[in-house]
KEKOL-435223 format. One line per 5 residues: number of its first residue (from 0); for each residue x, y, z of N, C-alpha, C. Coordinates in steps of 0.1 Angstrom, whole numbers, plus 5000, padded with zeros to 4 digits. Layout:
<nodes>
NUM) X,Y,Z,X,Y,Z,X,Y,Z; ...;
</nodes>
This chain:
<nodes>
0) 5008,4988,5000,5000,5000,5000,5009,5012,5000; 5007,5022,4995,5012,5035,4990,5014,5042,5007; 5025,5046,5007,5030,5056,5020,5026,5070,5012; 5022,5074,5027,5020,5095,5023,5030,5100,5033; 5036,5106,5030,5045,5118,5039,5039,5132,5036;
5) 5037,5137,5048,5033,5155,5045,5047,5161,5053; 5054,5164,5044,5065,5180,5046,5060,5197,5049; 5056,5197,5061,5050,5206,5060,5063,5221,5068; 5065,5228,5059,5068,5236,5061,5065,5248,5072; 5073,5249,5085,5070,5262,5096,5073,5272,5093;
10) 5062,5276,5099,5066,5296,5101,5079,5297,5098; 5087,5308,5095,5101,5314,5091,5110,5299,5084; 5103,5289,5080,5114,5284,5074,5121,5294,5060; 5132,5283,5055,5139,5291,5048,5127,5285,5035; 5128,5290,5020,5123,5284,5010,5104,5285,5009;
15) 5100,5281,5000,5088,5273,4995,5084,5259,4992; 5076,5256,4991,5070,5242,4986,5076,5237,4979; 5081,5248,4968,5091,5241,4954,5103,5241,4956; 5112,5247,4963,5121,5243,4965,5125,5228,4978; 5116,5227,4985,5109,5216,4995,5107,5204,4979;
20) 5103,5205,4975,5100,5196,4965,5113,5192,4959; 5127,5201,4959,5138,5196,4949,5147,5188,4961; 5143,5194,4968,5152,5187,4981,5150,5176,4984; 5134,5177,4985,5131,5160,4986,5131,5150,4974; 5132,5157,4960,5137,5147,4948,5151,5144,4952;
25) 5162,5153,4957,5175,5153,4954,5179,5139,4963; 5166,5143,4978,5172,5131,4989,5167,5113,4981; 5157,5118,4975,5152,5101,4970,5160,5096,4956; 5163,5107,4946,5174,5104,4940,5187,5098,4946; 5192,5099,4954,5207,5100,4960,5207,5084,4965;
30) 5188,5080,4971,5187,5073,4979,5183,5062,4966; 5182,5065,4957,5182,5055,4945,5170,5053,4940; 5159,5061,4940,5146,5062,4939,5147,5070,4921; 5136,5065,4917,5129,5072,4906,5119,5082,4914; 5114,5093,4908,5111,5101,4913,5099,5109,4901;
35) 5087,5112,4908,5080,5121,4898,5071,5131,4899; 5074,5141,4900,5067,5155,4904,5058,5162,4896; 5045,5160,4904,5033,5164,4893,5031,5176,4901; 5026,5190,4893,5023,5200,4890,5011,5202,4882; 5003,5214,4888,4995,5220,4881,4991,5227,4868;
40) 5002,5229,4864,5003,5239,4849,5013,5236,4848; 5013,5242,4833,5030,5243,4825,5041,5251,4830; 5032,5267,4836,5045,5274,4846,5044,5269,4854; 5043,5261,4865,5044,5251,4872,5054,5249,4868; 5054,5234,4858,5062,5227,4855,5077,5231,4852;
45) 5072,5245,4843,5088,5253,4840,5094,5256,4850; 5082,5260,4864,5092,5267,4872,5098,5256,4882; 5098,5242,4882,5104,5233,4893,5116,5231,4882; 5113,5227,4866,5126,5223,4859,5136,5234,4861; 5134,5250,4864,5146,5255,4863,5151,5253,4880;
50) 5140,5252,4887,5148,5250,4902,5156,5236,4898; 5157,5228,4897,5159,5218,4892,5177,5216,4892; 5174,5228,4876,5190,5231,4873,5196,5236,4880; 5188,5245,4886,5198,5258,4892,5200,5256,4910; 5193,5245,4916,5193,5245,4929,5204,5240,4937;
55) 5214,5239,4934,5228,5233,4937,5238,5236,4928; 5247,5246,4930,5258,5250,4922,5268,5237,4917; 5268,5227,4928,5278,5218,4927,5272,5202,4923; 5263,5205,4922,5252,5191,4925,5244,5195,4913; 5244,5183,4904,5231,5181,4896,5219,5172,4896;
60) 5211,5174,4892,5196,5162,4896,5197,5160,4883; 5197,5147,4878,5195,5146,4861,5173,5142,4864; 5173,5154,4853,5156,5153,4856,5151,5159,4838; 5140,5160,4841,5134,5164,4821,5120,5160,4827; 5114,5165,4816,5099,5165,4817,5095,5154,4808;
65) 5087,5151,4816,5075,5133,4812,5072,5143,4797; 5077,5128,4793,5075,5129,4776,5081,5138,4765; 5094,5143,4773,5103,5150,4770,5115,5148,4766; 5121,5137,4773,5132,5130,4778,5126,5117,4779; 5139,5110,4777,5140,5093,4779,5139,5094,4792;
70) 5131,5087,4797,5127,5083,4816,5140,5076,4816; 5149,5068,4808,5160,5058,4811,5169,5072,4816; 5172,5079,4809,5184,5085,4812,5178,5096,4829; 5167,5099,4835,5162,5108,4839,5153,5105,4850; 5160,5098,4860,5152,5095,4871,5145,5104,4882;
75) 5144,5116,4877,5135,5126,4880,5133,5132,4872; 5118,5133,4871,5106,5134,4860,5097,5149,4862; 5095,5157,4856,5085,5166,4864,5070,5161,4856; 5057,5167,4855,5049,5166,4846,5033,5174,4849; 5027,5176,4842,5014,5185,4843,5003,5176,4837;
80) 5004,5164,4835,4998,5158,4827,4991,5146,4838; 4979,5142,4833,4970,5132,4839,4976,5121,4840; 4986,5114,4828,4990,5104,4828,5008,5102,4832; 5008,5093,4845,5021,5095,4848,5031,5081,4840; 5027,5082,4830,5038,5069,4820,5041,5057,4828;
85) 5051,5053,4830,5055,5038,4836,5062,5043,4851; 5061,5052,4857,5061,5060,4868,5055,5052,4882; 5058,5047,4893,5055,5048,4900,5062,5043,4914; 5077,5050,4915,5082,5047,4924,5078,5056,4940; 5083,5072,4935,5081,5081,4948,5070,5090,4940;
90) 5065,5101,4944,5054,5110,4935,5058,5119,4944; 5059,5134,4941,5059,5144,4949,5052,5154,4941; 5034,5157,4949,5023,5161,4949,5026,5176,4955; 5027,5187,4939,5024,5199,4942,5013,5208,4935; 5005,5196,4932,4992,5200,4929,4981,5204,4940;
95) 4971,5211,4931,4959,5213,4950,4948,5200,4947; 4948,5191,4938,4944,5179,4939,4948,5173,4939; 4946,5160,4946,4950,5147,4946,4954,5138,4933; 4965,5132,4928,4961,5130,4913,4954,5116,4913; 4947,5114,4906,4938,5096,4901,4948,5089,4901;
100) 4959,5090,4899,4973,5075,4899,4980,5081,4909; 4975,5084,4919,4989,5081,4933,4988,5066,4940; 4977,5061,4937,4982,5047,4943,4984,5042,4940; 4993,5041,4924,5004,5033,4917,5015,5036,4927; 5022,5045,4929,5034,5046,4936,5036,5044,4946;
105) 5046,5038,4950,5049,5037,4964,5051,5042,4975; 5053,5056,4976,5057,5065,4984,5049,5079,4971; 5040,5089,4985,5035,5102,4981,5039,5108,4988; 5048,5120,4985,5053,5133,4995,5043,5149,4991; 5038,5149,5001,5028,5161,4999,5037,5174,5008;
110) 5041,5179,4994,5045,5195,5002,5036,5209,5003; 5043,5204,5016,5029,5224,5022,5040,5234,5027; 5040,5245,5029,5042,5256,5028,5024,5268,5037; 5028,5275,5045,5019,5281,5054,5007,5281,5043; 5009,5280,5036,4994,5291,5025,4985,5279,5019;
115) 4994,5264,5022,4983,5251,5021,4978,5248,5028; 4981,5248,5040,4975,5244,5053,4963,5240,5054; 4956,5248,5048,4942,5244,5049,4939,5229,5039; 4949,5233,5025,4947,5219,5016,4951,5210,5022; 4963,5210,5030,4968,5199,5036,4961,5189,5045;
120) 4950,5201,5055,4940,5189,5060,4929,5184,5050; 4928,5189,5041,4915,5184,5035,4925,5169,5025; 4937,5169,5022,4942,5162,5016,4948,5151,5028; 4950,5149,5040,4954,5143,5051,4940,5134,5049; 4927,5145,5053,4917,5134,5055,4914,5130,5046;
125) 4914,5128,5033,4916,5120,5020,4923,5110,5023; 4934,5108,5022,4942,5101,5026,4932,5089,5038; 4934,5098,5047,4931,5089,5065,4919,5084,5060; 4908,5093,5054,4898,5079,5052,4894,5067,5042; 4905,5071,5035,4911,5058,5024,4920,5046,5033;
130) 4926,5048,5046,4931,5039,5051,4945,5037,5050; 4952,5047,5045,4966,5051,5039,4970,5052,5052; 4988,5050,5055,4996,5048,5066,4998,5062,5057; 4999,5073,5074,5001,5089,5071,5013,5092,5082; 5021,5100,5071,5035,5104,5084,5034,5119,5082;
135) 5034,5124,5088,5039,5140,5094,5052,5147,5096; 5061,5153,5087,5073,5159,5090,5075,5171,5091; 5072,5176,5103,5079,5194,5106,5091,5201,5103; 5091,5205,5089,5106,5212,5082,5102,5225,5091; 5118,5226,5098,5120,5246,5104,5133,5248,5092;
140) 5136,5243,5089,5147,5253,5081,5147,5251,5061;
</nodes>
């Protein structure tokens, strides 16, 4: 059964949701995970691939957008699209809905930032009353 993690972002941390989202690609990349970050729109989407590039001077994430790139060469994926291709290792949900294929994947990281808060419970109790194992992580910095 699919794990949910909520990253939820405190008062004065440093960053946003999207940058919270590269961090947590970078740690499940590293940790040997495929990885696939669904977004709302196409600036969405443009705007995590340039965090992407640019979020570590010394460090790169090899990543490209679903249907853009070979998934072989690009184990982090971004996408705006309904259909998550042959995808379903980690999913990192920065949409304000739920997407219809998160329970292909094995692990869902829901990043919040103060100004979801409210989505976050309404997406928790989604979750909780589907019967999903829910973890809670307090990022301060």
């Amino acid at each position: 059964m699919t794990r949910v993690d909520f990253y939820v972002l405190q008062p004065g941390s440093r960053g946003n949701r999207y940058t919270l989202a590269v961090r947590l690609a970078e740690k499940a990349w590293n940790a040997g995970h495929r990885v696939l970050i669904a977004t709302a729109s196409s600036e969405e989407l443009r705007h995590m691939d340039r965090l992407l590039w640019t979020f570590r001077d010394q460090n790169f994430i090899p990543h490209g957008v679903l249907g853009e790139v070979d998934p072989s060469l690009n184990p982090v994926l971004v996408t705006d699209r309904e259909d998550p291709g042959d995808e379903h290792d980690v999913l990192i949900n920065l949409r304000a809905d739920i997407p219809d294929f998160f329970s292909r994947f094995e692990r869902v990281a829901e990043c919040v930032d103060q100004e979801q808060i409210q989505l976050c419970r309404d997406h928790y109790r989604f979750y909780q009353d589907c019967g999903y194992q829910l973890n809670t992580h307090k990022i301060s910095n």
